[in-house]
C-alpha positions as CSV (number, residue, x, y, z in Angstrom):
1,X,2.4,17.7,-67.5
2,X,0.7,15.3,-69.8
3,X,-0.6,11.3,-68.6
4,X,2.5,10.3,-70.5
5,X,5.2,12.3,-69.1
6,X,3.4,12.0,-65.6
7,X,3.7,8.2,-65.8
8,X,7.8,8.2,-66.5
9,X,8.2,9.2,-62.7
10,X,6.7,6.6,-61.9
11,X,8.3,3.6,-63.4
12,X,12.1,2.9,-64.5
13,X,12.4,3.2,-68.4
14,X,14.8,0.3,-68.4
15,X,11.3,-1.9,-67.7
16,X,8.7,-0.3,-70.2
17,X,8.2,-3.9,-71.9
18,X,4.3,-5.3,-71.0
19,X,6.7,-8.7,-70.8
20,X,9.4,-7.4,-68.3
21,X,6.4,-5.9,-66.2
22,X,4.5,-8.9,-65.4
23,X,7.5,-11.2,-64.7
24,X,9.3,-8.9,-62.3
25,X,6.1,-9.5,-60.1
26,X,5.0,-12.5,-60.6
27,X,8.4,-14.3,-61.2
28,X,8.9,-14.4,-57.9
29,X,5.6,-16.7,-56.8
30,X,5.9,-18.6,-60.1
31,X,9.6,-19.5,-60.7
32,X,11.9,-18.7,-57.4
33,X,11.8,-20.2,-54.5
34,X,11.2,-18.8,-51.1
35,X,14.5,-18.5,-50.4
36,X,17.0,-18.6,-47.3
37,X,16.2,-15.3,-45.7
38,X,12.1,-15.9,-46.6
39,X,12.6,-19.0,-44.5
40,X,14.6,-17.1,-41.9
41,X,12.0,-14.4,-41.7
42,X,9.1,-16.7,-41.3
43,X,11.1,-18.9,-38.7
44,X,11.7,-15.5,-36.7
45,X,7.9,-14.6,-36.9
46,X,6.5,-17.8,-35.3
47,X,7.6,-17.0,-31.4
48,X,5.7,-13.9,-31.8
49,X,2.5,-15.9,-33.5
50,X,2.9,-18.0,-30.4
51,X,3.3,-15.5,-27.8
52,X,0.1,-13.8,-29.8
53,X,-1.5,-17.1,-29.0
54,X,-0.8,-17.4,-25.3
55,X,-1.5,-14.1,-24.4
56,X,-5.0,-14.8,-26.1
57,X,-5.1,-18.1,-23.8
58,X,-4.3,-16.7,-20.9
59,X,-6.7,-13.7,-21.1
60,X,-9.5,-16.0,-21.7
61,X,-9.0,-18.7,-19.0
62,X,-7.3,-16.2,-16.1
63,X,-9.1,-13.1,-17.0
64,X,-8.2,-9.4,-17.5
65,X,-6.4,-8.7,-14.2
66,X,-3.2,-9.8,-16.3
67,X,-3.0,-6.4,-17.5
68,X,-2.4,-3.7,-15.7
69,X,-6.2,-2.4,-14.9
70,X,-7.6,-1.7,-12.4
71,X,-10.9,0.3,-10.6
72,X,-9.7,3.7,-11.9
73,X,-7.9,3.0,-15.6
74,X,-10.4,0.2,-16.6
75,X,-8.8,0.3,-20.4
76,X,-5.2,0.0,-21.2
77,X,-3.5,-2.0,-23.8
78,X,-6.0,-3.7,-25.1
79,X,-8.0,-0.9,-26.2
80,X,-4.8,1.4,-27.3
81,X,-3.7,-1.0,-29.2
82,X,-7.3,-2.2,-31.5
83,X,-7.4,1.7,-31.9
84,X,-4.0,1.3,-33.7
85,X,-4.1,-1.4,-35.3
86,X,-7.8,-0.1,-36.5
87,X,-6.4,3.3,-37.7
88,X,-3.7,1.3,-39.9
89,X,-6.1,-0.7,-40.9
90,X,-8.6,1.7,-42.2
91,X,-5.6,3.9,-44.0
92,X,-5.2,1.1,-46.6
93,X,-8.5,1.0,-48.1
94,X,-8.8,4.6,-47.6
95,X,-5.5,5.3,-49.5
96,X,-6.0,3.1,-52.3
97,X,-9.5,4.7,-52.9
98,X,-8.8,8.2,-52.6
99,X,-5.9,7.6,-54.8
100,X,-7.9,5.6,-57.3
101,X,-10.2,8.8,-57.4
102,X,-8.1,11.6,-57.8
103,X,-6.3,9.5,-60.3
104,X,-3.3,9.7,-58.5
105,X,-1.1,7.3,-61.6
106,X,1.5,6.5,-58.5
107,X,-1.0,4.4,-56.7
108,X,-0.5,1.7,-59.4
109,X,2.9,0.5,-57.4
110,X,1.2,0.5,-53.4
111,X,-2.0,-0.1,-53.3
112,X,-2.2,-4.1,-53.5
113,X,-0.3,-4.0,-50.7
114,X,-1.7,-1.3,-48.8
115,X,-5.1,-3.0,-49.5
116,X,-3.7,-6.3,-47.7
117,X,-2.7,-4.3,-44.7
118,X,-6.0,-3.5,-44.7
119,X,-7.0,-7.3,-43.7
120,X,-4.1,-8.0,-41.7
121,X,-4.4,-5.0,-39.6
122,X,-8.1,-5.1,-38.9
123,X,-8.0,-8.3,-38.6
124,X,-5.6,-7.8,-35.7
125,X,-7.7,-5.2,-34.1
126,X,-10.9,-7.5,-33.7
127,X,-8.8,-9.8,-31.2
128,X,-8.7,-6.8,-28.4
129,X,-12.2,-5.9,-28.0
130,X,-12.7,-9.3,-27.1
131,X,-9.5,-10.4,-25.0
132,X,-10.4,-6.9,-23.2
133,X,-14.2,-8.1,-22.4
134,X,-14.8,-9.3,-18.6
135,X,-16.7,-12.2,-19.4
136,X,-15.3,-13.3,-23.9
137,X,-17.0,-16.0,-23.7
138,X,-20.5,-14.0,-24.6
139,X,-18.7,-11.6,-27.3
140,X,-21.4,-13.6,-29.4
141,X,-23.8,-11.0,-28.0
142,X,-22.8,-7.9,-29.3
143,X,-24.1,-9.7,-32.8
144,X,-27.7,-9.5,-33.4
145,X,-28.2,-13.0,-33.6
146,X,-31.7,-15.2,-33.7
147,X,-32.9,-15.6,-30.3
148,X,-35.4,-16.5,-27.9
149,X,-34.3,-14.6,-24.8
150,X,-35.0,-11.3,-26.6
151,X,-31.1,-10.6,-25.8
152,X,-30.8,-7.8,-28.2
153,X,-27.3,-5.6,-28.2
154,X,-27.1,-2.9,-26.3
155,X,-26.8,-0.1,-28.6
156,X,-25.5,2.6,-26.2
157,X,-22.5,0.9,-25.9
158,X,-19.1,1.6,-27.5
159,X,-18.5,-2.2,-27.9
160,X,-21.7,-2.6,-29.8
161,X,-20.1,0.0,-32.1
162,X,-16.6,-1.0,-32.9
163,X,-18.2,-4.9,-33.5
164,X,-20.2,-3.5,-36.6
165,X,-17.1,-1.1,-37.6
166,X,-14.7,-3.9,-37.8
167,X,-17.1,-5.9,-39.2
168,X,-18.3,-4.1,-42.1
169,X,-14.7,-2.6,-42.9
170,X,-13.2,-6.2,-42.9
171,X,-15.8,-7.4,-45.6
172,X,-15.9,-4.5,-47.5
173,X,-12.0,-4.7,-47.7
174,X,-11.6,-7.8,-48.7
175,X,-13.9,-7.3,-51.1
176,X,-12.3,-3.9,-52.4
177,X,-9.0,-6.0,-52.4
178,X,-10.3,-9.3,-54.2
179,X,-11.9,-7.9,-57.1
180,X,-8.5,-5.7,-57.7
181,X,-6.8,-8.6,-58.0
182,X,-8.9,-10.1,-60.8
183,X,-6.6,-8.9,-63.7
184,X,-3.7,-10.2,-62.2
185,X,-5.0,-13.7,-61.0
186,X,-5.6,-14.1,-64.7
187,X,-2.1,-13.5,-65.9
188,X,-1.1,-15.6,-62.9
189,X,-3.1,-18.1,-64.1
190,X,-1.9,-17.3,-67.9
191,X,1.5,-17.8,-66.9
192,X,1.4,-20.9,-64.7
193,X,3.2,-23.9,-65.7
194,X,1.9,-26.6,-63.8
195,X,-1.5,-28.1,-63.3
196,X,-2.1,-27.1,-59.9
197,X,-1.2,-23.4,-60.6
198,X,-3.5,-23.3,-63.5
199,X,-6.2,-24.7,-61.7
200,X,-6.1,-22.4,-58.8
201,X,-5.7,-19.2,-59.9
202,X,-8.1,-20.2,-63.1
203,X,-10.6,-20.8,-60.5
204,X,-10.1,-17.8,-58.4
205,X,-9.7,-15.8,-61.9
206,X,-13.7,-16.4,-61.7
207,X,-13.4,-16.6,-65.7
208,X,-11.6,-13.5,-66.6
209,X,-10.9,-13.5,-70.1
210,X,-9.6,-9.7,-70.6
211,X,-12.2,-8.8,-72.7
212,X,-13.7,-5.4,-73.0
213,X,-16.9,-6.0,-71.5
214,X,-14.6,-7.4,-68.4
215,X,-13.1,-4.5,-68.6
216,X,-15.9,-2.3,-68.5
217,X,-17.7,-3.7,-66.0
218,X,-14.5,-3.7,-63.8
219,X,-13.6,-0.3,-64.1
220,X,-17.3,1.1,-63.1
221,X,-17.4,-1.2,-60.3
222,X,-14.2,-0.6,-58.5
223,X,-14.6,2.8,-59.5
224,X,-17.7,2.5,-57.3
225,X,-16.5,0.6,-54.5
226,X,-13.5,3.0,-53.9
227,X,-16.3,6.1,-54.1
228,X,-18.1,3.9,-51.0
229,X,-14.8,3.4,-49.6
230,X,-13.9,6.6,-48.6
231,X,-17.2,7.7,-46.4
232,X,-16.9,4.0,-45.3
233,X,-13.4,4.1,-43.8
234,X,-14.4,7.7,-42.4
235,X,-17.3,6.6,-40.3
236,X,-15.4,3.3,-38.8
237,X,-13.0,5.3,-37.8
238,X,-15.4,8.3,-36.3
239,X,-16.7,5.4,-34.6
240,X,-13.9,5.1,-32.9
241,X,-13.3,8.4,-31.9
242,X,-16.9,8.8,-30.4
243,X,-16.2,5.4,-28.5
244,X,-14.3,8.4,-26.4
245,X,-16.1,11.4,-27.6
246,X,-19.4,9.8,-26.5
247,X,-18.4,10.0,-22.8
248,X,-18.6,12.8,-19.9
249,X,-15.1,12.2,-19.1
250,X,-12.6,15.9,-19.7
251,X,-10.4,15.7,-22.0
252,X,-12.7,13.1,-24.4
253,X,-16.1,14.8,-24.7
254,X,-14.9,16.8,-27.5
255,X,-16.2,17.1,-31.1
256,X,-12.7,17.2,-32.7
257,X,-12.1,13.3,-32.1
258,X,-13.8,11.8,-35.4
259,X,-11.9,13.8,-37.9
260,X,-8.8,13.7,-35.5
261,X,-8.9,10.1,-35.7
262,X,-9.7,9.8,-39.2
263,X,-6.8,12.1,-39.7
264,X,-4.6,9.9,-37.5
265,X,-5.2,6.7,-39.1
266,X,-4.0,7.8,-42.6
267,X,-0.6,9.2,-40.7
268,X,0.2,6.2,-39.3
269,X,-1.1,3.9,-42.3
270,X,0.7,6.2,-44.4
271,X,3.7,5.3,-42.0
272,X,3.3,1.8,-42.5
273,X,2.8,1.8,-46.0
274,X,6.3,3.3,-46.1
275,X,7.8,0.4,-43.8
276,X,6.3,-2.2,-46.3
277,X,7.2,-0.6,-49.5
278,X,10.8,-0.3,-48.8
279,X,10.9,-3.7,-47.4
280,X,8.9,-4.8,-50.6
281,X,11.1,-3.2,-53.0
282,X,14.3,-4.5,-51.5
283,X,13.1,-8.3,-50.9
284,X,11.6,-8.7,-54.3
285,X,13.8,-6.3,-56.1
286,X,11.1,-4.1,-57.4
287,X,13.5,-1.3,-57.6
288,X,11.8,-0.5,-61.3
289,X,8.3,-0.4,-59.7
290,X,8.4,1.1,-56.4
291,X,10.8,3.9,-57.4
292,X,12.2,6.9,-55.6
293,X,9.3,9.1,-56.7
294,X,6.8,7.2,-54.7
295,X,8.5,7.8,-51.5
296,X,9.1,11.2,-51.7
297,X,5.7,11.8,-52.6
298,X,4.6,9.4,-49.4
299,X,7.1,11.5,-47.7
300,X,4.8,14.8,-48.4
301,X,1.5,13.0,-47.7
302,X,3.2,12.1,-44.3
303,X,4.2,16.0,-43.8
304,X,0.9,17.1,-44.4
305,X,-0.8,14.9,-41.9
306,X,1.9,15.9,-39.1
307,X,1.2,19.5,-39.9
308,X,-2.6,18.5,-39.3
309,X,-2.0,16.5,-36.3
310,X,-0.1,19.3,-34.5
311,X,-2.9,21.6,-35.3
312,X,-4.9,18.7,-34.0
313,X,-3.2,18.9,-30.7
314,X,-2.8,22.8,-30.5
315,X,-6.7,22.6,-30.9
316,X,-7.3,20.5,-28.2
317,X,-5.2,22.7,-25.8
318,X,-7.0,26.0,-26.6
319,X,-10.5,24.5,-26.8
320,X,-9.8,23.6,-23.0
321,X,-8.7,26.5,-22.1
322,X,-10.7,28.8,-24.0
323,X,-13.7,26.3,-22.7
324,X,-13.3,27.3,-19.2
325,X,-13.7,23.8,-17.8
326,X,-11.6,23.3,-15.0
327,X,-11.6,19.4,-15.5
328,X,-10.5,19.8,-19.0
329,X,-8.0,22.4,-18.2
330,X,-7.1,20.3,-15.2
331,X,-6.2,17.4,-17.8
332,X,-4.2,19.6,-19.9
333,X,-2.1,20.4,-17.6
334,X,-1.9,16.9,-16.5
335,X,-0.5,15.8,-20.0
336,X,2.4,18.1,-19.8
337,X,3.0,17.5,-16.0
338,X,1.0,14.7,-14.8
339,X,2.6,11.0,-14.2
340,X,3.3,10.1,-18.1
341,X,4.5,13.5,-19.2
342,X,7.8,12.4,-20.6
343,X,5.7,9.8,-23.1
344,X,3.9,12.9,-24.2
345,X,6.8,14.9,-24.7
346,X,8.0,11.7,-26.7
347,X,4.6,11.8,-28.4
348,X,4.9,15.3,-29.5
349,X,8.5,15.1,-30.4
350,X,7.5,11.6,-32.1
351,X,4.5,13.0,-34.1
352,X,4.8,16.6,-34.8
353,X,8.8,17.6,-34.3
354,X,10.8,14.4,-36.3
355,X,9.0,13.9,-39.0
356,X,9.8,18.0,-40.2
357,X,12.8,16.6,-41.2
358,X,10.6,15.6,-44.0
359,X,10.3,19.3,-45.6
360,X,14.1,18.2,-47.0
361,X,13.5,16.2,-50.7
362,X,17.2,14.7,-48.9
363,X,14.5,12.9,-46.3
364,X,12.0,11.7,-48.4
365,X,14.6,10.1,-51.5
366,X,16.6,8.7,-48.5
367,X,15.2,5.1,-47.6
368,X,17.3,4.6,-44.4
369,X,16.1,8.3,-43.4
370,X,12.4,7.5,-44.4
371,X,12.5,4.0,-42.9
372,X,13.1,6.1,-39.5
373,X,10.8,8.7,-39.7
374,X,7.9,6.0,-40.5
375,X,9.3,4.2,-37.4
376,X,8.9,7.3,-35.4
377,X,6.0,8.4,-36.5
378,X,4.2,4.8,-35.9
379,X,5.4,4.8,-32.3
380,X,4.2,8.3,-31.9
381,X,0.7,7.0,-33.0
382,X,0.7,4.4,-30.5
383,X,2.0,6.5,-27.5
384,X,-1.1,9.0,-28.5
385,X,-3.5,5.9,-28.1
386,X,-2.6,4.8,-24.9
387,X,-2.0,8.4,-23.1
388,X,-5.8,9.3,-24.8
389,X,-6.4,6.1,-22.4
390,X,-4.3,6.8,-19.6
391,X,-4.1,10.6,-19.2
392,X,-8.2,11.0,-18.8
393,X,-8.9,8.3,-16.8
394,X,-5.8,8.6,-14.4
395,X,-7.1,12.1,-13.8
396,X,-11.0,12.3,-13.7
397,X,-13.6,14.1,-12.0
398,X,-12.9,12.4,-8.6
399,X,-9.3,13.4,-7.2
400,X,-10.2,10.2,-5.2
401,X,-9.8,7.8,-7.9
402,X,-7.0,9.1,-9.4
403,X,-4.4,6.4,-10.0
404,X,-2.0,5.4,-12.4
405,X,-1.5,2.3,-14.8
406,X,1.3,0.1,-14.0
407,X,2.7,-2.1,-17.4
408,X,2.9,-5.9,-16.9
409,X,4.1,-8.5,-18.6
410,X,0.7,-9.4,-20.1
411,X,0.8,-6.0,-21.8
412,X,4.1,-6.1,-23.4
413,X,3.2,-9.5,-24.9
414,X,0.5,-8.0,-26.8
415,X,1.7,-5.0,-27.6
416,X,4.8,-6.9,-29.5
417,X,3.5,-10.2,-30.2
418,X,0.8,-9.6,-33.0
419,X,3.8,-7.3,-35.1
420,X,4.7,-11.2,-36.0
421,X,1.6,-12.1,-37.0
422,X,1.1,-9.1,-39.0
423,X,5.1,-9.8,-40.6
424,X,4.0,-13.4,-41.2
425,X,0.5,-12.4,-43.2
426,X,2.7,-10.7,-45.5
427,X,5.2,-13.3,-45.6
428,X,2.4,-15.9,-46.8
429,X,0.7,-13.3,-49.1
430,X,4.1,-12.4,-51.1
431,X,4.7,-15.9,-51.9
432,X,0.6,-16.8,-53.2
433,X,-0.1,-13.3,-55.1
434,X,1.1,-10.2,-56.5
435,X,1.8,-7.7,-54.1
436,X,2.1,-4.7,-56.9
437,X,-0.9,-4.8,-59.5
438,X,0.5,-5.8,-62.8
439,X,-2.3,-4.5,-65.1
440,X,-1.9,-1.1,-63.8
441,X,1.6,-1.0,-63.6
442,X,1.5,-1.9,-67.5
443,X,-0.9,0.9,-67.9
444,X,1.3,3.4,-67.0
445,X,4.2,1.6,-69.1
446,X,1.7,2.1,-71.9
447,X,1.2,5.7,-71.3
448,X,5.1,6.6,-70.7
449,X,6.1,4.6,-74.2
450,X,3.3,6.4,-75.9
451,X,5.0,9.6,-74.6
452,X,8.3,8.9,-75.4
């Protein structure tokens, strides 16, 4: 199938004009106003921001016996949940770059936005580590910082590593995002009406004048950046992985964990990306942009990853048994009849059985249908990242230290709460920039009128 023909799937003939293109995006920002139900939505996200807030608060002046810890499970939320919010985080830079370099022409309708859950979601992660720390008010230390105490980090510790992941995938992504958004601040900019709007986006346009030189320089660089991208996003999120990996305890020291991860951030990003794109498409009426064939073909990356997940899991089970390791065989059986089985039935049934459904092109066209399985799948994710927590150290070496985690109050509030502040980043970023890249979009409207 030819460039041409290949870009008609994915972009509604009815919208082939460069013109139509660029104000169906940025129409919205420029000359509509937020709306009733934007208002509604961003009223309906502030209890949650607030909640976020408190929890934060109370963390830092009671201290961590809010949560449910205690001598035995020493991580709980906090840490299941920076692992999740991590893996969706690192699945939208990942996305967007491996897409941008196996020229994958459907990435021109996602990827702004998959990019910007990129920021949101790591941005959300960074709070845990430090909520979760005994004594936050040295988190400063795990930095590197000028000193005379010759307090250096301690680089044996997992804490030491995720504070360098986060912090080298937050500025790389923002990066990666920003200078994607160049060609588009300048028809923003372009298309502005008043003073303020020319003056803002002509300054954070940094010049661009759509020249080929611009052009050239642009295309190497992000070329580049996404070719950086993808072994970036794959060691954060290894790094993750050996924060368990790196330990004696059965049922983490095993080598499977990076790519596992890795693996498991792109299914649940992929997840997300899903929630956001429908949402996207319906609140801004993008139906000409975000067509049908981008979900179904989300819907197959999505089956592909559950297909590798479950082999992910079967791998784990043989490997202890074939190991010979009574610990590790001794956790296995745990999971399946240990004190959180039914969650890890739910996790399977979440994670490897539902989202079959997604063989049926009936499943992946059907937005209510998808919408579910992307639910599903993401609460899958999350019940894998807490029983990875809580089956292991629940049932360790010692049989005399094995207890279970009981759920507070403290634990649902952070668990829920920061879903708001992730809602509201994207209800400030759809109403400041374009959340579907115009100049590519108009690319492939180039290449599907040359073909017709």
């Amino acid at each position: 199938m030819s460039g041409g023909a290949q870009a008609h799937r994915w972009i509604a003939p009815a919208q082939l004009s460069h013109g139509a293109i660029s104000a169906a995006i940025a129409d919205p920002i420029q000359k509509r106003g937020p709306g009733r139900l934007w208002v509604y939505a961003l009223l309906a996200t502030l209890p949650f921001v607030l909640v976020t807030l408190g929890a934060v608060v109370a963390v830092l002046t009671v201290g961590i016996g809010l949560s449910g810890v205690n001598t035995t499970v020493v991580w709980g939320f906090s840490i299941a949940n920076y692992v999740w919010w991590i893996g969706i985080g690192n699945a939208g830079t990942l996305i967007s770059s491996m897409l941008l370099l196996t020229r994958q022409r459907w990435r021109a309708s996602i990827n702004r936005f998959a990019e910007a859950m990129t920021l949101f979601a790591a941005g959300i992660a960074g709070i845990f580590p430090i909520i979760h720390l005994g004594r936050p008010l040295y988190a400063y230390w795990l930095a590197p910082y000028p000193n005379t105490m010759n307090l250096w980090p301690q680089w044996r510790s997992a804490l030491v590593w995720d504070f360098w992941a986060i912090l080298s995938y937050i500025l790389f992504s923002a990066l990666f995002w920003f200078t994607g958004l160049l060609p588009d601040l300048a028809t923003m900019r372009d298309r502005a009406t008043t003073r303020r709007g020319q003056v803002i986006y002509g300054a954070l346009a940094l010049g661009w004048r759509n020249s080929a030189r611009h052009w050239q320089v642009y295309e190497t660089f992000h070329k580049t950046m996404a070719a950086l991208a993808v072994p970036l996003v794959c060691s954060v999120h290894s790094i993750v992985g050996l924060d368990f990996a790196a330990s004696l305890m059965p049922g983490w020291q095993e080598s499977i964990f990076p790519p596992y991860f890795v693996v498991g951030a792109m299914y649940s990003g992929f997840a997300m990306v899903v929630m956001i794109a429908i949402f996207i498409r319906w609140g801004l009426n993008l139906q000409a942009v975000i067509t049908p064939a981008h979900f179904d073909v989300m819907g197959k990356v999505m089956l592909f990853a559950s297909v590798v997940m479950t082999l992910s899991y079967a791998t784990e089970w043989f490997t202890a048994w074939y190991g010979g390791e009574h610990p590790d065989r001794d956790v296995v059986r745990y999971f399946f009849a240990g004190d959180y089985r039914w969650l890890y039935y739910a996790l399977i049934a979440c994670n490897c059985v539902v989202p079959q459904a997604l063989w049926f092109p009936f499943a992946r066209r059907n937005l209510w249908v998808l919408a579910g399985i992307s639910v599903i799948i993401n609460i899958g994710m999350w019940l894998e990242r807490i029983l990875i927590v809580w089956n292991t150290l629940s049932h360790g070496h010692a049989m005399s230290l094995w207890r279970t985690y009981h759920t507070s109050l403290y634990d649902l509030a952070i668990l829920f709460a920061p879903l708001g502040l992730f809602v509201l980043g994207f209800l400030v970023l759809v109403r400041v920039f374009p959340v579907v890249s115009m100049h590519e979009v108009r690319q492939l409207s180039h290449d599907a009128g040359a073909a017709v």
